[in-house]
N, C-alpha and C positions, 0 to 999 in steps of 0.2 A: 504494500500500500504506500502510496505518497502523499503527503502533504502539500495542500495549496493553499498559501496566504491571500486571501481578497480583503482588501479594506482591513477591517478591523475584526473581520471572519475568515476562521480556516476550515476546508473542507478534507476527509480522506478520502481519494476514489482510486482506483485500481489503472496498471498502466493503462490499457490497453481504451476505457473511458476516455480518460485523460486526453489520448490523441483523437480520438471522434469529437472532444469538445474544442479543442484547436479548427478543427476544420469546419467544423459547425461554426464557431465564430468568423472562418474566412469566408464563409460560404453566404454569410449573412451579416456582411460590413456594416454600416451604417448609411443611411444614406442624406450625402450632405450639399447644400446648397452651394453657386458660386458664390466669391466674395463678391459684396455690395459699397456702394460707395453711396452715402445717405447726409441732408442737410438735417443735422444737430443745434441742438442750442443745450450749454448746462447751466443757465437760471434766464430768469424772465429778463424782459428789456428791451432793449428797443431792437425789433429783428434783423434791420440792417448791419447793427453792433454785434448780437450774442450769437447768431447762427454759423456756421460755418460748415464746409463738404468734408467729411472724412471718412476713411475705409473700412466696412466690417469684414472681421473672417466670416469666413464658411460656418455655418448652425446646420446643425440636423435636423433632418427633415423624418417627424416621428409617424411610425403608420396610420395614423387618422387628418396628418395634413399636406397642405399643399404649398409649394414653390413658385410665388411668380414673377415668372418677370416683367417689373413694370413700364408699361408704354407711356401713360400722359399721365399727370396730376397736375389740379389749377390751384393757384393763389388765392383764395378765399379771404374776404375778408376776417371772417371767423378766425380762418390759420392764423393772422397776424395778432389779433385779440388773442390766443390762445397762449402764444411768444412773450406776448408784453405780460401776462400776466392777470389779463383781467374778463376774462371771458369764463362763463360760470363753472361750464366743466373742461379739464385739461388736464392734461398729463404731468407728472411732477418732471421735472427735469432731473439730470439728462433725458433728453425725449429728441425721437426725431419727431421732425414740420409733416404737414398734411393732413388731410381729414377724408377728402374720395381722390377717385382717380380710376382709370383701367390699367390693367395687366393680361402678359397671356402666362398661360401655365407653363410652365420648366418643367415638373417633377411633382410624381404625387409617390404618398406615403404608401404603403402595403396593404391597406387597408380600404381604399378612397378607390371608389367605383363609381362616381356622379361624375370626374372631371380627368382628363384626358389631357397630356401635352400638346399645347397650337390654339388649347379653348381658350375663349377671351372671357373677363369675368373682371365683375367689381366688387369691391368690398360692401357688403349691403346686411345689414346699416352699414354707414361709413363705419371706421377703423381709423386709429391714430397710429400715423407713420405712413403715411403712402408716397412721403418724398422722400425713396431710396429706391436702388437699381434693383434689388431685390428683395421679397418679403414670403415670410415661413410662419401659417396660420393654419389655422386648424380649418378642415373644407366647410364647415356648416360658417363660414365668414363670408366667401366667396359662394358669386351669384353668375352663373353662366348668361350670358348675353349673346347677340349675333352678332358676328364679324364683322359684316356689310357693315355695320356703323360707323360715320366719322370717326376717327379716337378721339379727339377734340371732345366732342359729344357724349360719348360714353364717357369719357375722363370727366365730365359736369354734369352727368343729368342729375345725379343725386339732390346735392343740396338746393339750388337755387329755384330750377323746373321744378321738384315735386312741391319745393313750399307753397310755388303761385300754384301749381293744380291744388291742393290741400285746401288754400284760403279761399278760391272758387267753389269748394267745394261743402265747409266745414261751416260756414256763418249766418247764411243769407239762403233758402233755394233760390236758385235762381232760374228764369224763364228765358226763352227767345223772345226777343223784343226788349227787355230790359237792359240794364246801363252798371258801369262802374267809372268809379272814379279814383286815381291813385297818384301822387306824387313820386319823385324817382322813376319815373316812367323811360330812362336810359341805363338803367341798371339792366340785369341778365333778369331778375325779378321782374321787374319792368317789362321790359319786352316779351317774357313769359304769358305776364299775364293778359295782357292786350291779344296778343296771340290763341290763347287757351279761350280766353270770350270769344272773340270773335269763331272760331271752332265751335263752339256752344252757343250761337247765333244772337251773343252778348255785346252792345256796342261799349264803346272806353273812351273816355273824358281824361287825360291826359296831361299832367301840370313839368314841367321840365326848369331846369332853374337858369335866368338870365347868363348867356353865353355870347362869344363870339362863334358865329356861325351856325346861331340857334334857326336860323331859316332851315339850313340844311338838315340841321337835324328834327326837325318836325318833316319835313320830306321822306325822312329815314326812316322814320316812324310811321307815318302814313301806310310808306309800303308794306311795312308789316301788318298789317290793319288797324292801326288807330283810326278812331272818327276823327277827334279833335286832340288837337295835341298845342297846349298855350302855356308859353313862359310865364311866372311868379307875377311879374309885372302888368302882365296884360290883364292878369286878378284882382288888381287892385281897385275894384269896384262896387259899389253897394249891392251889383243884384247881378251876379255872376251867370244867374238861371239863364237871362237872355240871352247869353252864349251856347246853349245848347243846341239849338236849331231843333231837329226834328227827333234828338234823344231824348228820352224820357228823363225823372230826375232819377239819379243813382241811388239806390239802396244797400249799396256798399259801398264802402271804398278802402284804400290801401296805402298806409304810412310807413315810410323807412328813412324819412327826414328831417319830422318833428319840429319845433319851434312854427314859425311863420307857416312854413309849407304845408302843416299838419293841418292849422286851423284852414287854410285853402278847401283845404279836401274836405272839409264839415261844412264850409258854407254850401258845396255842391249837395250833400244830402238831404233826401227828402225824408220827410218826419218818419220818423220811427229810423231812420236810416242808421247802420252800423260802421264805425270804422276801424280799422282793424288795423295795429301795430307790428310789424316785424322787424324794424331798425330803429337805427336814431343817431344818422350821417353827420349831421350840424351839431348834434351832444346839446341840444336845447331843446326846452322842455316844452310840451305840450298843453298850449292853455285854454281854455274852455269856456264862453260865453256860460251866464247862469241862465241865462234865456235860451239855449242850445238844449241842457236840459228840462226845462221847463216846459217852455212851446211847442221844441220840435222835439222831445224825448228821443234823443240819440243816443246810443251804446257805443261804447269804448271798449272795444277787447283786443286782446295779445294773442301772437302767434308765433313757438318757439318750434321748429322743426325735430330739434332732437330731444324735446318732451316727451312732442307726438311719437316718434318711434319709439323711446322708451317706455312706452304704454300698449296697448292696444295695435299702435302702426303698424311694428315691425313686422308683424304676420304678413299687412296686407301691402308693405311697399313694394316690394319686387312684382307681384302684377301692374302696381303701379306705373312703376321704372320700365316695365316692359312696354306698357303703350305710350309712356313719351316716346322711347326709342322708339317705335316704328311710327310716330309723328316726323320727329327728326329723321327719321331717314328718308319717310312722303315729301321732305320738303315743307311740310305746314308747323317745323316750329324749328325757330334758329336765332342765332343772336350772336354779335361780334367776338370773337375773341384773336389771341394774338399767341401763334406758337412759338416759342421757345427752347433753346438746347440745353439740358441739361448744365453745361459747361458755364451757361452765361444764367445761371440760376439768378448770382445778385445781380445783376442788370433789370428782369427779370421782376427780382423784389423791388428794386426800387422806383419801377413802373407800379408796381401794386402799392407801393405806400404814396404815389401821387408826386413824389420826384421832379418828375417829366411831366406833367399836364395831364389832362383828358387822356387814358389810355385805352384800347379795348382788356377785355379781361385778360391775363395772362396764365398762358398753359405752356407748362414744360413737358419736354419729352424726351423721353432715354434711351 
């Protein structure tokens, strides 16, 4: 008999075992991912300062998960709120940057029979960490998708798309023939949801904030189906209704810029009408006529995307996620974005913290 030291346990087994368990361990290595190169931060702050690209080794890929490698992740505002430090859920640092994105599959575990190397697949709910060359999760994370799809696309439908379909969907029923009204209407939210009514045979009232080259950009917007699409300024009137023309008054509307812009969006509403929070761009608060309540009895509610999945959603977003994608891929739902190389990631950021001007959203890819 021989003795084998493991750890802090010794076992006796007999020679001839002994070599069947040598070979039995070659026969069934480990299976390990490539190294990854991933944007890091190790404490909160300002993202352009504390992030940085560094190298992971190779992790083992255990039999219940999967290897991917990933194709696009975008810049989210959230990401950067997550960075600084002040965004409500986040990951302690050290942490890698990201929240969605798409990947195709490397490598699956011994175990894992839903996903196959070449499928393309996003983290669904999102996952924190998607801004690295490669990622080793467990398969019930990843959500198989179609290929045909832009990456750009798949790399964003998650956060932005599903919120506007969510808030169309979660407040107000809404009819063909009826109206909404939203601020930020140049954000990916924005253009979602202009998009997603009119698809629901919803017309949209449209508030944009004082720009140069704000012609064009109501143009831009048009062609995605806006009705009306009017700068801050052009609100600046006691009876905003007459601007409607032949929409009805909104019974919903949609704030991610609070202060000024916010109360815009309540004068469009007709009584009983609801408005509904998901940002708050300008960091100023939202203020409220006592006659808003009163007269027109309007509702004030919030809407936090990764509430809703951590409730009830997460069951039901992947059919979700599936019929944006195959909007985006009809053609009937899109919106700017701007791809980027991995290489030039801080460039990249520094277009997403507003650096450089007016940017389209910014998506990296690896």
């Amino acid at each position: 008999m021989t003795t084998v030291g493991f750890g802090l346990r010794s076992i006796s087994v007999s020679p001839q075992p002994l070599r069947f368990a040598r070979n039995h361990v070659r026969a069934f290595s480990a299976l390990m991912s490539p190294p990854s190169k991933a944007v890091v931060y190790d404490q909160h702050g300002p993202p352009d300062k504390v992030t940085r690209i560094v190298e992971i080794p190779p992790v083992e890929i255990k039999q219940n998960e999967v290897c991917v490698k990933m194709l696009a992740a975008p810049i989210n505002p959230s990401d950067i709120n997550r960075i600084e430090g002040v965004y409500p859920v986040r990951p302690q640092p050290p942490a890698v940057g990201g929240y969605e994105g798409v990947g195709e599959v490397h490598a699956v575990g011994s175990s894992v029979n839903t996903f196959s190397p070449g499928d393309w697949v996003i983290p669904s709910p999102p996952s924190f960490g998607t801004w690295q060359t490669y990622i080793v999760k467990e398969d019930s994370v990843w959500h198989k998708i179609n290929k045909h799809t832009p990456v750009e696309y798949a790399a964003t439908v998650t956060v932005n798309p599903l919120t506007a379909f969510r808030m169309l969907q979660d407040f107000v029923q809404l009819n063909s023939g009826d109206a909404v009204v939203q601020n930020g209407a140049t954000s990916i939210v924005g253009q979602c949801v202009l998009q997603l009514a009119r698809h629901q045979g919803v017309g949209s009232i449209n508030i944009i904030r004082d720009r140069a080259g704000a012609d064009q950009v109501k143009e831009n917007l048009k062609k995605l189906g806006a009705d009306e699409v009017f700068t801050e300024s052009q609100l600046e009137m006691k009876n905003v209704k007459d601007l409607l023309g032949n929409l009805p008054e909104p019974a919903l509307g949609f704030n991610c810029v609070g202060g000024n812009a916010a109360t815009l969006v309540l004068k469009f509403l007709r009584n009983g009408g609801t408005m509904v929070t998901y940002g708050g761009m300008s960091k100023k608060p939202i203020t409220v006529s006592t006659s808003s309540f009163i007269f027109k009895d309007l509702s004030l509610r919030g809407f936090w995307l990764q509430k809703w999945m951590s409730a009830d959603g997460a069951k039901e977003c992947r059919k979700m996620i599936d019929h944006l994608l195959d909007l985006m891929r009809e053609g009937k739902l899109k919106y700017q974005m701007e791809l980027v190389p991995f290489k030039d990631f801080h460039l990249a950021l520094e277009k997403a913290l507003g650096k450089h001007g007016s940017q389209p959203k910014q998506v990296i890819t690896f």
